[in-house]
C-alpha positions in Angstrom: 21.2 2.9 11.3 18.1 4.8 8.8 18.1 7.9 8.9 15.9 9.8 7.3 17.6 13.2 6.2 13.8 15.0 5.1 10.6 15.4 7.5 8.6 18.1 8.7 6.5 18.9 11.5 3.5 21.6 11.3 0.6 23.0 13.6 -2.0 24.9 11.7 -2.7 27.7 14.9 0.9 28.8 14.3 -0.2 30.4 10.7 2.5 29.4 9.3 1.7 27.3 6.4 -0.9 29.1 4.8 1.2 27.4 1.7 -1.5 24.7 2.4 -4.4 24.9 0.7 -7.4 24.8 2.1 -8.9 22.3 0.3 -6.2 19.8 1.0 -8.0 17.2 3.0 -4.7 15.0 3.5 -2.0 18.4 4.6 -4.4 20.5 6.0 -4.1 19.4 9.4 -1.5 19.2 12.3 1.4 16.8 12.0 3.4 16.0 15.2 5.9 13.6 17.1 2.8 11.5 18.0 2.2 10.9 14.4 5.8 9.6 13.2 6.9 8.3 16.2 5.3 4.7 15.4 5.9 4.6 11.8 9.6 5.3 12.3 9.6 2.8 15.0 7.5 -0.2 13.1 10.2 -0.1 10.0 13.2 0.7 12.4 14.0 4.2 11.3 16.9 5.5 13.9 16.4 9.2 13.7 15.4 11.5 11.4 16.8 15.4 10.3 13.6 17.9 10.6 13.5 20.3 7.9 11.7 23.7 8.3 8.2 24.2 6.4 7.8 27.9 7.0 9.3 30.4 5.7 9.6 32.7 9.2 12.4 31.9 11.6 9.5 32.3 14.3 9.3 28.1 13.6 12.7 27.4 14.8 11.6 27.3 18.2 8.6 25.2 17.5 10.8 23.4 15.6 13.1 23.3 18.5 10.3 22.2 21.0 9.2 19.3 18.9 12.4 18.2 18.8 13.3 17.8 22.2 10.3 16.1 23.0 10.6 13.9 20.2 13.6 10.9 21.3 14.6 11.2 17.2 15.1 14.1 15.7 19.1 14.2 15.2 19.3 17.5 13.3 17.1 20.4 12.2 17.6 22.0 8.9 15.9 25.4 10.2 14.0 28.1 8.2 16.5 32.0 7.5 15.2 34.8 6.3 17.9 36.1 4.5 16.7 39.5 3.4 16.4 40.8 7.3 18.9 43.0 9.2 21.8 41.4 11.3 21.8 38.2 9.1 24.8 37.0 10.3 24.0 37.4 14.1 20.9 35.7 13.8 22.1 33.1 11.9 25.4 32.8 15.7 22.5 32.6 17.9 20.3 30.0 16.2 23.4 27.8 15.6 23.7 27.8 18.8 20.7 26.4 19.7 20.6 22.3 20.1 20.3 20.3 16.7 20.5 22.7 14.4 22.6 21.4 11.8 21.4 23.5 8.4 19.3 26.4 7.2 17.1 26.4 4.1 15.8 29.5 3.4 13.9 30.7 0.4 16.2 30.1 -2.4 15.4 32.5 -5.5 15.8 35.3 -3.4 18.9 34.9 -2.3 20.1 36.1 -6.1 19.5 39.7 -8.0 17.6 39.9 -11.3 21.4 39.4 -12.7 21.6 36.0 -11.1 24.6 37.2 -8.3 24.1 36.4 -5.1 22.6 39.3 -3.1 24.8 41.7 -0.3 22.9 40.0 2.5 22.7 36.3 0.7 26.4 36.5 0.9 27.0 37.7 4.5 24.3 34.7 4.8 26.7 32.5 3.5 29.7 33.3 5.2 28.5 32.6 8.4 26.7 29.6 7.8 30.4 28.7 6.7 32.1 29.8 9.6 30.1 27.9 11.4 30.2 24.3 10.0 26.5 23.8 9.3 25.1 23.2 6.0 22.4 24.6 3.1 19.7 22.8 1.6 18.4 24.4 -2.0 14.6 23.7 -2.7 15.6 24.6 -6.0 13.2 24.1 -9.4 13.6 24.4 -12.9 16.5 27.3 -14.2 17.1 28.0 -10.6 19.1 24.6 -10.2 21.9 26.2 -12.7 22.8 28.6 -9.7 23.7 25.8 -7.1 27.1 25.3 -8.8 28.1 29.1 -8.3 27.4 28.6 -4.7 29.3 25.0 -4.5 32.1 26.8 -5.9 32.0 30.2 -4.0 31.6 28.4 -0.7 33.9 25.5 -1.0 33.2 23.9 2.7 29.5 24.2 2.7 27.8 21.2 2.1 25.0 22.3 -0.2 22.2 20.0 -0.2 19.6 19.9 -3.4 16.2 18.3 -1.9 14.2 16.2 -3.6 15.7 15.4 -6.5 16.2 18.4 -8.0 12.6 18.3 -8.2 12.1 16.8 -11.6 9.0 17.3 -13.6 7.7 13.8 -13.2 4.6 14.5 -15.4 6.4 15.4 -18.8 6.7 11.3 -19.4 10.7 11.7 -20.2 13.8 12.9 -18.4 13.9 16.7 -18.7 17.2 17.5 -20.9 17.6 20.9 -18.6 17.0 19.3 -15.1 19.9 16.7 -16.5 22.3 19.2 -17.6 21.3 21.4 -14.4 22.3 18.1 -11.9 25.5 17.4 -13.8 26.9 20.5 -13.5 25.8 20.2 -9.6 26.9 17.0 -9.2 30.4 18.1 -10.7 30.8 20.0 -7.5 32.6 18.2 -4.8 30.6 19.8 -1.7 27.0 19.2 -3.6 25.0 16.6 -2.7 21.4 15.5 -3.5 18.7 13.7 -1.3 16.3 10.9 -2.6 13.1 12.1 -1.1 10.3 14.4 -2.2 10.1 12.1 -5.7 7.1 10.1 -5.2 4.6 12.9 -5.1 5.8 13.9 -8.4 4.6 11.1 -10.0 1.4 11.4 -12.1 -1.7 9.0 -11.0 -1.5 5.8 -12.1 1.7 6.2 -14.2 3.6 3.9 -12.8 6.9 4.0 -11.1 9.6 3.4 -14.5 10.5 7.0 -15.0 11.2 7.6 -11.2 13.5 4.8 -11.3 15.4 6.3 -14.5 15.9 9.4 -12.3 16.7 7.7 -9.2 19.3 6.0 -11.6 20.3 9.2 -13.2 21.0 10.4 -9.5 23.2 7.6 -8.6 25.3 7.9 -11.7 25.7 12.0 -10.7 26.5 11.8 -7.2 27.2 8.0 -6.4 26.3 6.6 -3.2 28.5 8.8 -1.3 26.5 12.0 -2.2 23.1 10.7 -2.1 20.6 11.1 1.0 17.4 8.8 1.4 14.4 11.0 2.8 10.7 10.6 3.6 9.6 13.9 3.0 6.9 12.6 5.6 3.8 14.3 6.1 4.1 15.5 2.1 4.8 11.7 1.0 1.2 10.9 2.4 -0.3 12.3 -0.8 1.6 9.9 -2.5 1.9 7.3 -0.4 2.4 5.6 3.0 6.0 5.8 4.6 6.5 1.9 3.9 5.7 2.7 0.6 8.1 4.6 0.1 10.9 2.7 2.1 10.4 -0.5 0.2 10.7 1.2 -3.6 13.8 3.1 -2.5 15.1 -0.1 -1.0 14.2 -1.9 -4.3 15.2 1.2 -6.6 19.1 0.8 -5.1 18.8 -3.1 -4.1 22.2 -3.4 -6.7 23.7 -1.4 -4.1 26.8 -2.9 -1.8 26.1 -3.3 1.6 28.4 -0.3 2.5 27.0 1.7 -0.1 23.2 1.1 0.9 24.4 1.7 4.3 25.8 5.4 3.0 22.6 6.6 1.6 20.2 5.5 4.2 21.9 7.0 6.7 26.0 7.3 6.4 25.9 10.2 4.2 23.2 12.0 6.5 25.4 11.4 9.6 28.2 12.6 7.9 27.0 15.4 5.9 25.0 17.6 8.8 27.2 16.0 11.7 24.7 14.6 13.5 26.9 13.2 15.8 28.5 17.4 16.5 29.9 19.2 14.4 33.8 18.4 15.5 32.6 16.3 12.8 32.6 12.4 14.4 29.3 10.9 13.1 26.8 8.8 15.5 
């Protein structure tokens, strides 16, 4: 079965994504169940994990909602705001709820100005340990270089680096830091890396030859048992459609085994944010 391990949902009345801008005719509207439900049925998607957009945990139950209603969601990957009080108690009650399977909270924050993980960062943590769910990093740049720390400090989180890494797409050439920065990740045994989020970061018209060196690159780090396909559906739509997007990650890893194609489109995701509970059996 596909899964995809990285979509989002959004309603604008909320006034939670004012990280849109305005003037962005393709995000600036509402994105909803009704929307994805056909693509994901018309290429035979099987579920999908639903990854918060907002950066206030007053969107998990939207999240929640959506959901529910939805017939595909497997997992939410919910929002934390680590720098309020009781971290640890919020963090118990939203586990509890249905689905959730992650947080991703703002990640810079989570560290000092000496680059240690903050009092309330590390009660964060902990609990998220203790409770068997996982952490995606929306990391960039120098900031990837404190992923390992984490990896190492919290040996049976599954830390989850979206998009990439996030790879500057538009300096024609594989960044020598974002390489050094996903080696040292990838050396970690509880890191792991999802293949979404990389088409929008290709320039116009550029072609698609440098996102297949870094796709490659990826594969090398993490081999297919650490790597996650994702949509990053509605962002991919400034990029592309979600075919699009399907068929050049299909093509980008066609050298793949069966098994191994079967890991990263859907294996890993199953396994990683036990989707099928977390007593750990996979769907």
């Amino acid at each position: 079965m596909i899964i995809d391990s990285h979509q989002h949902f959004w309603r604008l009345e909320t006034g939670f994504y004012d990280w849109i801008p305005p003037a962005d005719a393709v995000l600036r509207r509402d994105f909803g169940v009704a929307d994805l439900a056909p693509e994901l049925r018309a290429l035979g998607i099987g579920g999908t994990v639903l990854v918060q957009a907002a950066n206030t945990e007053e969107e998990l139950p939207e999240l929640a909602a959506l959901a529910a209603a939805s017939g595909f969601v497997l997992g939410i990957v919910g929002p934390l705001e680590v720098d309020r009080a009781d971290v640890a108690a919020r963090i118990a009650t939203m586990a509890a709820l249905p689905l959730v399977v992650g947080f991703r909270p703002p990640f810079t924050p989570l560290f000092d100005t000496g680059g240690s993980l903050t009092e309330n960062a590390e009660t964060a943590l902990a609990a998220i340990e203790h409770h068997g769910l996982a952490f995606d990093c929306l990391a960039v740049g120098p900031a990837l270089g404190l992923i390992p720390t984490l990896a190492q400090r919290f040996e049976s989180v599954p830390f989850v680096v979206d998009h990439g890494g996030n790879p500057n797409l538009s300096e024609g050439m594989v960044s020598v830091e974002w390489r050094k920065s996903m080696e040292a990740i990838a050396r970690q045994p509880n890191a792991v890396c999802k293949l979404s989020g990389l088409l929008t970061r290709v320039p116009p018209g550029s072609g698609t030859s440098l996102l297949a060196e870094h796709v490659s690159i990826l594969l090398q780090l993490f081999g297919p048992s650490r790597l996650l396909w994702g949509s990053d559906w509605p962002v991919l739509t400034k990029a592309g459609s979600y075919s699009t997007w399907l068929d050049l990650s299909r093509a980008l890893l066609s050298h793949l085994s069966g098994d191994e194609t079967a890991a990263v489109f859907g294996g890993n995701a199953a396994r990683i944010y036990k989707l099928g509970g977390r007593d750990g059996v996979a769907i």
